[in-house]
Residue frames as a rotation matrix with the C-alpha (Angstrom) as fourth column:
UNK 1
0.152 -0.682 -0.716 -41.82
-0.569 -0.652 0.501 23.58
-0.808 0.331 -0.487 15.43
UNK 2
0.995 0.051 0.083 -41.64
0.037 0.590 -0.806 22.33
-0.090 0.806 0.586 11.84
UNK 3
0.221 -0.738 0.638 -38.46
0.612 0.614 0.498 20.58
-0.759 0.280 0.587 10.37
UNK 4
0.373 -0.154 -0.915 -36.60
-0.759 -0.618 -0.206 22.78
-0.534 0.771 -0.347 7.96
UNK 5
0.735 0.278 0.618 -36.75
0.127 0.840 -0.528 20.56
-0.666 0.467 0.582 4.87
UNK 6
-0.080 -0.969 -0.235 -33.42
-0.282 -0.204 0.938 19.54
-0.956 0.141 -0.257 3.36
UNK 7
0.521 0.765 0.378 -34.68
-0.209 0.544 -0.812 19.56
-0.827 0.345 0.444 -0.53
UNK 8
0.217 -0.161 0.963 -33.38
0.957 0.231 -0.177 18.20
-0.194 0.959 0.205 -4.01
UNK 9
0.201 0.632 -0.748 -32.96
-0.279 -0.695 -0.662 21.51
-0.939 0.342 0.037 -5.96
UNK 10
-0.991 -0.130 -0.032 -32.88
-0.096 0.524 0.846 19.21
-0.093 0.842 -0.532 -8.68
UNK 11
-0.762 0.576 -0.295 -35.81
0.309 0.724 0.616 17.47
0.569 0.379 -0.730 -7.87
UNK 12
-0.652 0.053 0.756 -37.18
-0.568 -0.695 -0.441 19.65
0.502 -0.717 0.483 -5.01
UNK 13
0.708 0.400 -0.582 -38.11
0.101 0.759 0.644 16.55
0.699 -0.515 0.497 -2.94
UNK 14
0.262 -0.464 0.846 -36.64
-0.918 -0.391 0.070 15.61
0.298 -0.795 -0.528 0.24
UNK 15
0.808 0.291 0.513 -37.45
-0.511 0.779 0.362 11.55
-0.294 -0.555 0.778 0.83
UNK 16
0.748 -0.625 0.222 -34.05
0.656 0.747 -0.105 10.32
-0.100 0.225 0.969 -0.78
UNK 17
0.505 -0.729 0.461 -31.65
-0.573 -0.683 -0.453 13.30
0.646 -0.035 -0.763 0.01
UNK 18
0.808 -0.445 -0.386 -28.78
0.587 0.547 0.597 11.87
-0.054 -0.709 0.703 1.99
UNK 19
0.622 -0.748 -0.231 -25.88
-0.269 -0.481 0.834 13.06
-0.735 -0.457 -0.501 4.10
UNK 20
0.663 -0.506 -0.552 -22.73
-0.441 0.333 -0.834 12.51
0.605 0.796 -0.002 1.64
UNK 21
-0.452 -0.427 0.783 -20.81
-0.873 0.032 -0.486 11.39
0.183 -0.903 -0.388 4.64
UNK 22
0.061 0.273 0.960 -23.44
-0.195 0.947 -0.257 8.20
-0.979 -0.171 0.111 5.45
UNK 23
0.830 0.512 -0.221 -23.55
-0.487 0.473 -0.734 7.45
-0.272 0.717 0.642 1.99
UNK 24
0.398 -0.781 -0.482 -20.09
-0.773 -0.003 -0.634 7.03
0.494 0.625 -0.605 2.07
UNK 25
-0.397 -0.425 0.813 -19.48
-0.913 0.271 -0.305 5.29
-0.091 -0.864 -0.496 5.40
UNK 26
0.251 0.921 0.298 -22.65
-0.734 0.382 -0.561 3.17
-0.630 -0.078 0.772 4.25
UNK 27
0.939 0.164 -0.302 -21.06
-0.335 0.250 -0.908 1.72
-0.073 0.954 0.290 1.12
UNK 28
0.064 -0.863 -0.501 -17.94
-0.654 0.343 -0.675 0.40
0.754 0.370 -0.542 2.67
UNK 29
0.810 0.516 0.278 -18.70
-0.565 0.563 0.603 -2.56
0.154 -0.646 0.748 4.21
UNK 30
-0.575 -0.791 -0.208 -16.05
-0.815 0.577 0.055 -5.63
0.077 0.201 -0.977 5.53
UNK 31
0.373 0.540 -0.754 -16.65
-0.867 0.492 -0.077 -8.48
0.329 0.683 0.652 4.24
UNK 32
-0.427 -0.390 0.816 -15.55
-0.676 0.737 -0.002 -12.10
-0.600 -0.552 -0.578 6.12
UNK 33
0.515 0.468 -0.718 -15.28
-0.782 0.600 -0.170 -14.95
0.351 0.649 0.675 4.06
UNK 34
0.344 -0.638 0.689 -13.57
-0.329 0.606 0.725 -18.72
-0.879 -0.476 -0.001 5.03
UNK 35
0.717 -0.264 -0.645 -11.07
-0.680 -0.059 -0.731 -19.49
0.154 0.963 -0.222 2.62
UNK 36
0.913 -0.386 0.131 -8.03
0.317 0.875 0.367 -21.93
-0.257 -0.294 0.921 2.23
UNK 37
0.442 -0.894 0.072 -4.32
-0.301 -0.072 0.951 -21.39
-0.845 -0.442 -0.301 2.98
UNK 38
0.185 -0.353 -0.917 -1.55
-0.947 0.185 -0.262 -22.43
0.262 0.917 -0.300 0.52
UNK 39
-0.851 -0.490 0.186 -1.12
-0.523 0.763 -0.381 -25.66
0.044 -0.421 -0.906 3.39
UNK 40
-0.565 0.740 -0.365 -4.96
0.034 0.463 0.886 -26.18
0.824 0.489 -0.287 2.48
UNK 41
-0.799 0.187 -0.571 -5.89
0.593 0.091 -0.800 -25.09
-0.098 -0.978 -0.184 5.72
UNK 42
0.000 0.358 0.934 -8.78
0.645 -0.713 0.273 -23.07
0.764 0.603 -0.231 5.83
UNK 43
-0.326 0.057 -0.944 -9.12
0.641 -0.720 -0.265 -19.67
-0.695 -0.692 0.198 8.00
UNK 44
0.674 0.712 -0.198 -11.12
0.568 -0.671 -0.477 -16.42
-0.473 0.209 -0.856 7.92
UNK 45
-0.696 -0.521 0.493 -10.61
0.713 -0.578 0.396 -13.68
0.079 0.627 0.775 5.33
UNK 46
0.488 0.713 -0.503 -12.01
0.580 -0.696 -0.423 -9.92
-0.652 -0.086 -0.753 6.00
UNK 47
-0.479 -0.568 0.669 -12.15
0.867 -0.424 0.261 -7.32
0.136 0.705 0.696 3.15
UNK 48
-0.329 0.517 -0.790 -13.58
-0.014 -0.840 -0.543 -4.22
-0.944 -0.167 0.284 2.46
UNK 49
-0.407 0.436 0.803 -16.04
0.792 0.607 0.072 -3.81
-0.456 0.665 -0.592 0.09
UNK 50
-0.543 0.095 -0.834 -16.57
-0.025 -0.995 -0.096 -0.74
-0.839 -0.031 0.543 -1.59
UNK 51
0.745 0.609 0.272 -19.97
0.528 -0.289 -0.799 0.68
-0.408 0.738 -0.537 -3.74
UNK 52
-0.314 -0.371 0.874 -18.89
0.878 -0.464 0.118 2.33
0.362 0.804 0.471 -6.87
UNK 53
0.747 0.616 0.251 -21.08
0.468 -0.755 0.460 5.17
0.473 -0.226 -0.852 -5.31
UNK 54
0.793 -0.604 -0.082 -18.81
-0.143 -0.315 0.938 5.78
-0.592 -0.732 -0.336 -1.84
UNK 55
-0.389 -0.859 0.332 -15.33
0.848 -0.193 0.493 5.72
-0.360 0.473 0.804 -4.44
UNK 56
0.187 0.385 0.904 -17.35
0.846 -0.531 0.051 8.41
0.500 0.755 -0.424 -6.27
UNK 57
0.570 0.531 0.627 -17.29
0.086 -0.798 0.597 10.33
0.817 -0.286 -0.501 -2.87
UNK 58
0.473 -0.747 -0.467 -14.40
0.880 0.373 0.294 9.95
-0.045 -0.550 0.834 -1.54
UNK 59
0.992 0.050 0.120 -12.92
0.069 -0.986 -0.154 13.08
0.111 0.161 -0.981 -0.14
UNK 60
0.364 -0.909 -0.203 -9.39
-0.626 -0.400 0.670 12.15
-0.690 -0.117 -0.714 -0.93
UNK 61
0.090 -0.295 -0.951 -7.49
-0.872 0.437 -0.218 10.54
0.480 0.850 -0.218 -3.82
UNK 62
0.989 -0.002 -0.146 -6.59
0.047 0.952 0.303 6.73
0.138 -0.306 0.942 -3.53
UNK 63
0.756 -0.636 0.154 -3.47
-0.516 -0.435 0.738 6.30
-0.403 -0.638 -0.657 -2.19
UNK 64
-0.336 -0.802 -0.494 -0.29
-0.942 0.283 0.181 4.97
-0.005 0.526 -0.850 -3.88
UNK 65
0.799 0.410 -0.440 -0.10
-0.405 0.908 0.110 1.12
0.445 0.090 0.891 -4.49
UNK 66
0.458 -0.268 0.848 1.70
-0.716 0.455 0.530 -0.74
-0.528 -0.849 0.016 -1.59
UNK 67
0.895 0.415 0.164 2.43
-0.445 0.855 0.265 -3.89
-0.030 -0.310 0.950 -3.70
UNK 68
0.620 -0.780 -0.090 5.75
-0.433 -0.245 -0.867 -3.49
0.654 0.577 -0.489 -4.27
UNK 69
-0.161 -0.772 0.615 6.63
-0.913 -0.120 -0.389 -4.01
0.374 -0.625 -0.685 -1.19
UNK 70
0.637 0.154 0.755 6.21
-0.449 0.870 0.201 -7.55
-0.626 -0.468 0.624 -1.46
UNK 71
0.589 -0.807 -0.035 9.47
0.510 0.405 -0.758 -7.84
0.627 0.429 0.651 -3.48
UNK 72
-0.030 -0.711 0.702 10.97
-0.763 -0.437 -0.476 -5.92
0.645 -0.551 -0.529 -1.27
UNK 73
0.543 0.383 0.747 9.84
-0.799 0.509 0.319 -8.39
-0.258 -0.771 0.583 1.61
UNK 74
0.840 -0.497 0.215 11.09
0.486 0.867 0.108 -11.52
-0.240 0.013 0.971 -0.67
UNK 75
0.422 -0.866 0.269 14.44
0.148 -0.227 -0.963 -9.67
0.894 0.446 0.032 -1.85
UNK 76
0.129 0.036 0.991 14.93
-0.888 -0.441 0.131 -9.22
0.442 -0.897 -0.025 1.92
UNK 77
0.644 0.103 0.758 14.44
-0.607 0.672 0.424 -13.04
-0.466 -0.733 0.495 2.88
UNK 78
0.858 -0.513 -0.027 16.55
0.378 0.666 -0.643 -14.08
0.348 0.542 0.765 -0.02
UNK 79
0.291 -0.714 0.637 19.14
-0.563 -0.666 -0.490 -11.57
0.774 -0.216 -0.595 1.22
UNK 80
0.197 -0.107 0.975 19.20
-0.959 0.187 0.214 -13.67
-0.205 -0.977 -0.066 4.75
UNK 81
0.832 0.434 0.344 18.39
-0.277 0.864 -0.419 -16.57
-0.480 0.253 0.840 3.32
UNK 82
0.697 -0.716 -0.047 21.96
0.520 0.550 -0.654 -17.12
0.494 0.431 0.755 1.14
UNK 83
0.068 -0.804 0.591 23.91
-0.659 -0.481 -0.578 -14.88
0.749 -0.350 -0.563 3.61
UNK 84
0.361 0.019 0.932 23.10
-0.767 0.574 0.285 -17.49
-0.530 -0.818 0.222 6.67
UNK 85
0.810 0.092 0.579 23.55
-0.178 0.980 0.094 -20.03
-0.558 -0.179 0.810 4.28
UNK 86
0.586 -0.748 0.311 26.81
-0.075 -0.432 -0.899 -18.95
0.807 0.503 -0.309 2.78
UNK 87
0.127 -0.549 0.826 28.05
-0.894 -0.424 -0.145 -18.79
0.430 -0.720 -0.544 6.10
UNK 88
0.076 -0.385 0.920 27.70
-0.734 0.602 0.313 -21.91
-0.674 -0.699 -0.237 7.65
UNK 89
0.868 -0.142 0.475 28.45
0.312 0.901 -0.301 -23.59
-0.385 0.409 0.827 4.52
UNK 90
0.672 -0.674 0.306 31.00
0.177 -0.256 -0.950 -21.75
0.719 0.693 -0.053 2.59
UNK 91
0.746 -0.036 -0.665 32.75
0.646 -0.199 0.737 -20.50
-0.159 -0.979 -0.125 5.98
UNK 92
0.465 -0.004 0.885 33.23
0.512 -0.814 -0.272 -17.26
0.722 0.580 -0.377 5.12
UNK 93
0.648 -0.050 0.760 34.62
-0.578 -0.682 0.448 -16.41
0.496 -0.729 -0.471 8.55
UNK 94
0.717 -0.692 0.082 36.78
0.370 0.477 0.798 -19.10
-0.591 -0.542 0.598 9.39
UNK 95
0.408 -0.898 -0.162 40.47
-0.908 -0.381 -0.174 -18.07
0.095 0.218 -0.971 8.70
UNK 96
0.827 -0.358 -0.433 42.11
0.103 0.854 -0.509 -21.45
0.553 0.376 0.744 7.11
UNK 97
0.765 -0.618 -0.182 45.61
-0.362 -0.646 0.672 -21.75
-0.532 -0.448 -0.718 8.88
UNK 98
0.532 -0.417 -0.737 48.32
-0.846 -0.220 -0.486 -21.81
0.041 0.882 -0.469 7.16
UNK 99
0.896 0.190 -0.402 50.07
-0.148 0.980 0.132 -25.12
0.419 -0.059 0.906 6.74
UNK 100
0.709 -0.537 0.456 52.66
-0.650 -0.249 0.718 -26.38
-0.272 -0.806 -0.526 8.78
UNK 101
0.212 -0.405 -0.889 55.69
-0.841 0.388 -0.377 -27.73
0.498 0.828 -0.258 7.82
UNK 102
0.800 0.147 -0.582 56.62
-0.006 0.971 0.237 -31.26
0.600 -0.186 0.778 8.15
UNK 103
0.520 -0.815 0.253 59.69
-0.808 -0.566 -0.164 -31.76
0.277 -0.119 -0.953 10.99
UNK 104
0.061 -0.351 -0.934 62.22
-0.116 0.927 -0.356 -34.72
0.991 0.130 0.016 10.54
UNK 105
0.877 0.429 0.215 62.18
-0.361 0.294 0.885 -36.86
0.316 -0.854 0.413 13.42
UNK 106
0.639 -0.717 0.280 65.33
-0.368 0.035 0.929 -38.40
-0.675 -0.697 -0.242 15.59
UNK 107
0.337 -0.188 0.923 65.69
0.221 0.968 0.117 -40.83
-0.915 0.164 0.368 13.12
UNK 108
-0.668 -0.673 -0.317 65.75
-0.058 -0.378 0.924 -38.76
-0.742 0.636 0.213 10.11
UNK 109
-0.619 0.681 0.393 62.30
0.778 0.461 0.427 -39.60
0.110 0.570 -0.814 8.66
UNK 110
-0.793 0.608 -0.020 60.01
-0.602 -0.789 -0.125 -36.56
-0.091 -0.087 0.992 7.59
UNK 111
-0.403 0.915 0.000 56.50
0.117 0.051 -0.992 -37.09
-0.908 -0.400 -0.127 8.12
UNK 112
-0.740 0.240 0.628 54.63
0.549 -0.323 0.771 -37.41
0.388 0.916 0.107 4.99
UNK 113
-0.980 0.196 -0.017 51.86
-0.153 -0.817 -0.556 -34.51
-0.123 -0.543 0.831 5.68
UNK 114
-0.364 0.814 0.453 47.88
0.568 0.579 -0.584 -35.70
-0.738 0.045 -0.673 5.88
UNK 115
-0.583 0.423 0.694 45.86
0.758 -0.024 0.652 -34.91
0.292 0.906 -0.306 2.95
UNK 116
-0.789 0.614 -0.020 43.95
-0.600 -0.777 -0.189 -31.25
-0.132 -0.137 0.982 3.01
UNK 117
-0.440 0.847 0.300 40.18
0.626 0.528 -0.574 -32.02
-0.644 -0.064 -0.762 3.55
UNK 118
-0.618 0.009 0.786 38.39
0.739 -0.332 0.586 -31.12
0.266 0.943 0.198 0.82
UNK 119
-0.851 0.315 -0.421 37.09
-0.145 -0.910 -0.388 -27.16
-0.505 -0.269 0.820 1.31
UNK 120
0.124 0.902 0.414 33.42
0.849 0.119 -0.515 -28.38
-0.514 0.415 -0.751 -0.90
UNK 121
-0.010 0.235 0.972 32.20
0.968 -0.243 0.069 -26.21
0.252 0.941 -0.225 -3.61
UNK 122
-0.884 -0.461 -0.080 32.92
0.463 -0.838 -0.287 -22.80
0.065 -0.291 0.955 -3.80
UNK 123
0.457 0.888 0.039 29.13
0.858 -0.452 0.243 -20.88
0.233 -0.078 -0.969 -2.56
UNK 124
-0.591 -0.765 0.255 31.18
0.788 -0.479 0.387 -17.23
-0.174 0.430 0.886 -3.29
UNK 125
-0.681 0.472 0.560 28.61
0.175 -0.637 0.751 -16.46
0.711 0.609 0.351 -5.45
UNK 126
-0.022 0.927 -0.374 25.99
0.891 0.188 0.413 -16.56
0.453 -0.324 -0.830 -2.62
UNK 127
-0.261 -0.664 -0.701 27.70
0.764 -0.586 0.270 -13.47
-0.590 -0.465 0.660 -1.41
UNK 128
-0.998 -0.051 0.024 26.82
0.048 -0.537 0.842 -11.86
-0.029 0.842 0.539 -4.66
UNK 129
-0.447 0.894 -0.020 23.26
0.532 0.284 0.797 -13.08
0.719 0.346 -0.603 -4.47
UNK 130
0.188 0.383 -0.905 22.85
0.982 -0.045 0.185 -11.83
0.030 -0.923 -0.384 -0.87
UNK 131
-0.762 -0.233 -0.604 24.13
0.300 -0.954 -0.011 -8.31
-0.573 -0.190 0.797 -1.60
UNK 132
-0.948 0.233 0.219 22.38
0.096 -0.445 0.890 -7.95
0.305 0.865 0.399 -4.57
UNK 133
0.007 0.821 -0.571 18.80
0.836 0.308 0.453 -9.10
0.548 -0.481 -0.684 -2.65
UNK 134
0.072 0.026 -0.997 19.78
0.974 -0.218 0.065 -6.63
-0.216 -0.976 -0.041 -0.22
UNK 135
-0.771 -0.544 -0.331 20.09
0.274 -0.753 0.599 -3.77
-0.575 0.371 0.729 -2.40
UNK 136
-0.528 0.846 0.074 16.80
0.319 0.117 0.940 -4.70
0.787 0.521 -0.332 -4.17
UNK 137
-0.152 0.481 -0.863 15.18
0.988 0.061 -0.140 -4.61
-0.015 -0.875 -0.485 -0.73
UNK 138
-0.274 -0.298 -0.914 16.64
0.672 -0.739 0.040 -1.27
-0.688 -0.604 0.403 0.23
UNK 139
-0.957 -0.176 -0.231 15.26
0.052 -0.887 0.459 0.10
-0.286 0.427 0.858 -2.96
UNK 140
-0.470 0.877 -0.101 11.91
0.375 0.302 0.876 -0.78
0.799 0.374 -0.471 -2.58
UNK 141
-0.293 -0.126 -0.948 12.01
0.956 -0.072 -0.285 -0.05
-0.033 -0.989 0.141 0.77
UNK 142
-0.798 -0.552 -0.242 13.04
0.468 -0.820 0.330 3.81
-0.380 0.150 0.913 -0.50
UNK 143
-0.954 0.277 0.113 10.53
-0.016 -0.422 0.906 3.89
0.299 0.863 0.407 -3.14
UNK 144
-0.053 0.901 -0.431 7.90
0.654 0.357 0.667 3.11
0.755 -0.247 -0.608 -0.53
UNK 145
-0.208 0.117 -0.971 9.00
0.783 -0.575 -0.237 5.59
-0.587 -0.809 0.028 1.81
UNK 146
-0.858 -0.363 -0.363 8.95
0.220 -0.899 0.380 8.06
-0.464 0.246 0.851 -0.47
UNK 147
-0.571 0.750 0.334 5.41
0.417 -0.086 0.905 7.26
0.707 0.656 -0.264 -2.27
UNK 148
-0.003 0.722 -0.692 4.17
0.954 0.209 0.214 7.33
0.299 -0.660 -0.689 1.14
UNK 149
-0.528 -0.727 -0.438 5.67
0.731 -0.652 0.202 10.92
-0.432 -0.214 0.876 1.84
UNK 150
-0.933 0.290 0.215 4.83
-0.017 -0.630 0.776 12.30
0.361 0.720 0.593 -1.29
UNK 151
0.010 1.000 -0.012 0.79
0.529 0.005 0.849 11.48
0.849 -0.015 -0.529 -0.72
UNK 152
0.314 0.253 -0.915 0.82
0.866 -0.470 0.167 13.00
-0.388 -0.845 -0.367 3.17
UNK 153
-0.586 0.185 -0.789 2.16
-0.238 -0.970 -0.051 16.45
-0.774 0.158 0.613 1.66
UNK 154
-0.851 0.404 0.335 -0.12
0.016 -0.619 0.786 16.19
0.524 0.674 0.520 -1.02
UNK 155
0.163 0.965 0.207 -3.06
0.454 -0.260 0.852 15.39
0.876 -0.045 -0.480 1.18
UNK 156
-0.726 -0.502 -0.470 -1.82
0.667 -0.349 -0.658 17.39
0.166 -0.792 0.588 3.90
UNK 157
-0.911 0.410 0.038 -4.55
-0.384 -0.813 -0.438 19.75
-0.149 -0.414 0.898 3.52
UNK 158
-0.729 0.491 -0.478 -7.38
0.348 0.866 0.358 17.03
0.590 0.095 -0.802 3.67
UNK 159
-0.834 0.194 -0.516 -8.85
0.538 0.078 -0.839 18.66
-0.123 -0.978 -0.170 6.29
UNK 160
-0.802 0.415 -0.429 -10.30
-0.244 -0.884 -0.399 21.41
-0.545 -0.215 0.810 4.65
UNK 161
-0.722 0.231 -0.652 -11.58
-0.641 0.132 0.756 19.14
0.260 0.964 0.053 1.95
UNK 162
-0.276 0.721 -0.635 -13.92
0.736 0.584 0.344 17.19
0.619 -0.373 -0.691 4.54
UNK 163
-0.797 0.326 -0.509 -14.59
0.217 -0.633 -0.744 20.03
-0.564 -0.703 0.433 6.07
UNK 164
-0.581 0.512 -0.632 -16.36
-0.701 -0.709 0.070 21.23
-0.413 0.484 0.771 3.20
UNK 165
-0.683 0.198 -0.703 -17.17
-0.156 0.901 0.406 17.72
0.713 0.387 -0.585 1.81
UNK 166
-0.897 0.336 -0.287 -19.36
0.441 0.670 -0.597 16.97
-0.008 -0.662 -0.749 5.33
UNK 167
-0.552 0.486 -0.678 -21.45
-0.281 -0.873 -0.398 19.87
-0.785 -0.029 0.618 4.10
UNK 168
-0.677 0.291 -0.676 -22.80
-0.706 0.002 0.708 18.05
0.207 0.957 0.204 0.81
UNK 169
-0.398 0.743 0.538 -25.63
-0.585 0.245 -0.773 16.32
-0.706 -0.622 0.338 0.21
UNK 170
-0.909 -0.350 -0.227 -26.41
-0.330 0.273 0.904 13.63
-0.255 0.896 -0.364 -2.02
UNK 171
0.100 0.989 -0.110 -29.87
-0.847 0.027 -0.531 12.79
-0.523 0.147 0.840 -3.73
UNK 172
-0.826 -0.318 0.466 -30.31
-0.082 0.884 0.459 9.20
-0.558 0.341 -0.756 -5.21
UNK 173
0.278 0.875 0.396 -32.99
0.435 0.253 -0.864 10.01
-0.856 0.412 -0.311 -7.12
UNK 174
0.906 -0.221 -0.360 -31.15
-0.422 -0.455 -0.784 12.34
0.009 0.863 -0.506 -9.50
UNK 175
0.214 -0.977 0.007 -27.68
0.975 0.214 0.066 10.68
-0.066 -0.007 0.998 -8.50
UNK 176
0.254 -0.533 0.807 -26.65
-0.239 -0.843 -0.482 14.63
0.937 -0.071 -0.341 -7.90
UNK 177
-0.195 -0.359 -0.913 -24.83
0.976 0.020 -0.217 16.47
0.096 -0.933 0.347 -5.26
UNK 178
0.235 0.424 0.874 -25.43
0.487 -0.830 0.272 19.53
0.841 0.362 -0.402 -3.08
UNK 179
-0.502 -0.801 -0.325 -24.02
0.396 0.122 -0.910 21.63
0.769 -0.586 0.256 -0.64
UNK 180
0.356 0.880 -0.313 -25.92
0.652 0.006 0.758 22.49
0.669 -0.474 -0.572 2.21
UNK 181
0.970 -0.119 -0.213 -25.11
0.102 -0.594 0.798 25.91
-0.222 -0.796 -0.564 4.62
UNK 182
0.227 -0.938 0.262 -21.89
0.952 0.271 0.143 26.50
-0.205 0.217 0.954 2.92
UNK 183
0.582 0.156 -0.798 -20.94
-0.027 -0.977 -0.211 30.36
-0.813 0.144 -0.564 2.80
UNK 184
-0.289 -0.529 -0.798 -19.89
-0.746 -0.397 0.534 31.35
-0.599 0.750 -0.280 -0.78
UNK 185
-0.975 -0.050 0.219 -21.38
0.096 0.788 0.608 27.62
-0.203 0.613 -0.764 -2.37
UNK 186
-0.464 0.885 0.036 -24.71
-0.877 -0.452 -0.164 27.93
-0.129 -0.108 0.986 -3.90
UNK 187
-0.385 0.196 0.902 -27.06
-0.351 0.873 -0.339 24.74
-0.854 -0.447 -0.267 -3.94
UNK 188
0.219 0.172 -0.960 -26.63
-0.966 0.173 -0.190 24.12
0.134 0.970 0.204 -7.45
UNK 189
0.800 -0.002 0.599 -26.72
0.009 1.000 -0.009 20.33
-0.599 0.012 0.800 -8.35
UNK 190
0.000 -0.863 -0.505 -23.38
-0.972 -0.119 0.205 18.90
-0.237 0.491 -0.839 -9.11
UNK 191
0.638 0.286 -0.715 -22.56
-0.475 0.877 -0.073 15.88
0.606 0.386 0.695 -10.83
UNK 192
0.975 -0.224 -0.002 -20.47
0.041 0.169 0.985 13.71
-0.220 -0.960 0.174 -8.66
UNK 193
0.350 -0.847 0.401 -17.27
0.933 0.278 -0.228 14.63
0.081 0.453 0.888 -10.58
UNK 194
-0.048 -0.266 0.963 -17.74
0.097 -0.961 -0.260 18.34
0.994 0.081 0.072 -10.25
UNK 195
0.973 0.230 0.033 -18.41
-0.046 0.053 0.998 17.47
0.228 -0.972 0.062 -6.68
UNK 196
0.664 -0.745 -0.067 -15.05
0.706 0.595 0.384 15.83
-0.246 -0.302 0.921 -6.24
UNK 197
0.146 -0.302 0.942 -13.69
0.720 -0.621 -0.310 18.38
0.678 0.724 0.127 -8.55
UNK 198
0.433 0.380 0.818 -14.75
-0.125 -0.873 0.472 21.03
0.893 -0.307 -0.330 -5.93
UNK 199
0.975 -0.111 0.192 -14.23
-0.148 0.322 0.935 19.04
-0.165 -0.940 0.297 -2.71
UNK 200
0.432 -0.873 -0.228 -10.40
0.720 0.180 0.670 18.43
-0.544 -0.454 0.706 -3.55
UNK 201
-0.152 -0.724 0.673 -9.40
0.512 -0.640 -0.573 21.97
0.846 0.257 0.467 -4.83
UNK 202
0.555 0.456 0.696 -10.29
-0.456 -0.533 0.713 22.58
0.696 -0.713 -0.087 -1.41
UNK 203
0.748 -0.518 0.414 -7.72
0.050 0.667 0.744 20.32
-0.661 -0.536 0.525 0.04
UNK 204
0.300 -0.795 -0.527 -5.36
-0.837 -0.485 0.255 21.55
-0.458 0.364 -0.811 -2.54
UNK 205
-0.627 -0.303 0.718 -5.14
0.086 0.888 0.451 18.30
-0.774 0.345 -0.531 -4.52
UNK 206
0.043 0.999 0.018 -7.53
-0.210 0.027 -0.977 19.08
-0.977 0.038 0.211 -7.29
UNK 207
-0.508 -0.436 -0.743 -5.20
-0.853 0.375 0.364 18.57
0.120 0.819 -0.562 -10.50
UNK 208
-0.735 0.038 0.677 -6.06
-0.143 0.967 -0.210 14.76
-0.662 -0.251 -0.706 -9.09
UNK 209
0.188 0.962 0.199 -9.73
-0.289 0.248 -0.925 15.01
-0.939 0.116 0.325 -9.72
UNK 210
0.406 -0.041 -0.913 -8.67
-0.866 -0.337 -0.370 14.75
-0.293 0.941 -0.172 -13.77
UNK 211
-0.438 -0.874 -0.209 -6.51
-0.873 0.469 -0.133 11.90
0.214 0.125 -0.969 -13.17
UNK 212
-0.949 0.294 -0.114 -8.87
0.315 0.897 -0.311 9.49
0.010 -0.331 -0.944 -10.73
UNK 213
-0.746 0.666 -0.020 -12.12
-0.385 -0.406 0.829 10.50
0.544 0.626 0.559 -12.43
UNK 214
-0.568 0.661 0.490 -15.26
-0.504 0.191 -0.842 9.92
-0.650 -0.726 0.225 -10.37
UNK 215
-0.946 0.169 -0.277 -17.25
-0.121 0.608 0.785 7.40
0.301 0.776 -0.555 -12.22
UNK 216
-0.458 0.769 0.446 -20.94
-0.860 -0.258 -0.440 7.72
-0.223 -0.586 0.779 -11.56
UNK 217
-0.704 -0.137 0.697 -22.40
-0.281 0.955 -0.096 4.13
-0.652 -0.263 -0.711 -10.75
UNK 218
0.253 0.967 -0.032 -26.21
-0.047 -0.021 -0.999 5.04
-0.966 0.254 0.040 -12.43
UNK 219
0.809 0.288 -0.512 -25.37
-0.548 0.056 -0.834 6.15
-0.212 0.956 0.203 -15.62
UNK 220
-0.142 -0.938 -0.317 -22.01
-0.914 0.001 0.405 4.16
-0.379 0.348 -0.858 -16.31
């Protein structure tokens, strides 16, 4: 039984057609490297490495950026950080009592009354510092819940867009794409923007495609 031959119709070859799927899976590798600590230790570091190609073919946008939420993180430890230490210095919670007067003795001699101990520098303001930290936090915090949010309903329909996306087929000799056994797609080469183009108005995100532009590794 002969092999039904999955060709180019660019090039109408077959020997460098690939799944779009392995080319993608193929082209993000992790990477382990041994690096030093800020304490000058050293210990392992694993990224991910990603081909310009497999970003090209990605069948969803890139998701928000995360880094914010490393001010949130330090606006958080400063928050703790001058509330704890506000407290056990400034004692914010101890209730001073009130002084007591002096009473004259048998003899007729008042007590001269001991010197208050000195209450140290007012740390108030740390109070001010610690809310404010904590208010930073809590809006970063927000603005991360909410980036995250937004992206799951937009890629909420993701599915359909790898559904249709596991159907394509990429040739590295022309650097096209094609769709293979799709009903209603014909097996015109596409470029890998109109690919992307295609594959996420199918997942209802396709405005994106305009925005995070597919950048084709060959000819750029």
């Amino acid at each position: 039984m002969s092999r039904v031959r999955n060709t180019c119709p660019g090039c109408d070859r077959d020997d460098r057609v690939q799944a779009v799927p392995a080319v993608y899976v193929g082209g993000r590798d992790a990477v382990s490297s041994r690096e030093r600590d800020r304490d000058g230790d050293m210990r392992t570091v694993t990224r991910t490495v990603t081909t310009g190609l497999s970003d090209a073919l990605a069948p969803v946008p890139e998701p928000p950026s995360y880094a914010i939420g490393c001010l949130g993180v330090l606006a958080a430890a400063v928050s703790v950080g001058t509330f704890l230490g506000g407290s056990l210095a400034g004692h914010w919670f101890r209730d001073d009592p009130a002084p007591e007067e002096p009473e004259p003795s048998r003899w007729g001699f008042v007590p001269v009354p001991a010197p208050a101990s000195d209450p140290g520098p007012d740390l108030a303001f740390l109070g001010w510092i610690s809310a404010l930290a904590l208010l930073a936090a809590v809006l970063v915090f927000t603005v991360l819940w909410r980036r995250k949010t937004a992206f799951a309903r937009l890629t909420r329909g993701r599915h359909r867009a790898e559904e249709l996306w596991s159907h394509g087929w990429y040739c590295h000799r022309c650097g096209t794409v094609h769709f293979e056994g799709v009903p209603g797609e014909d097996r015109a080469p596409l470029t890998l923007q109109r690919f992307r183009e295609r594959v996420w108005e199918h997942g209802g995100y396709g405005d994106l495609a305009a925005v995070q532009r597919a950048v084709d590794p060959v000819r750029s």
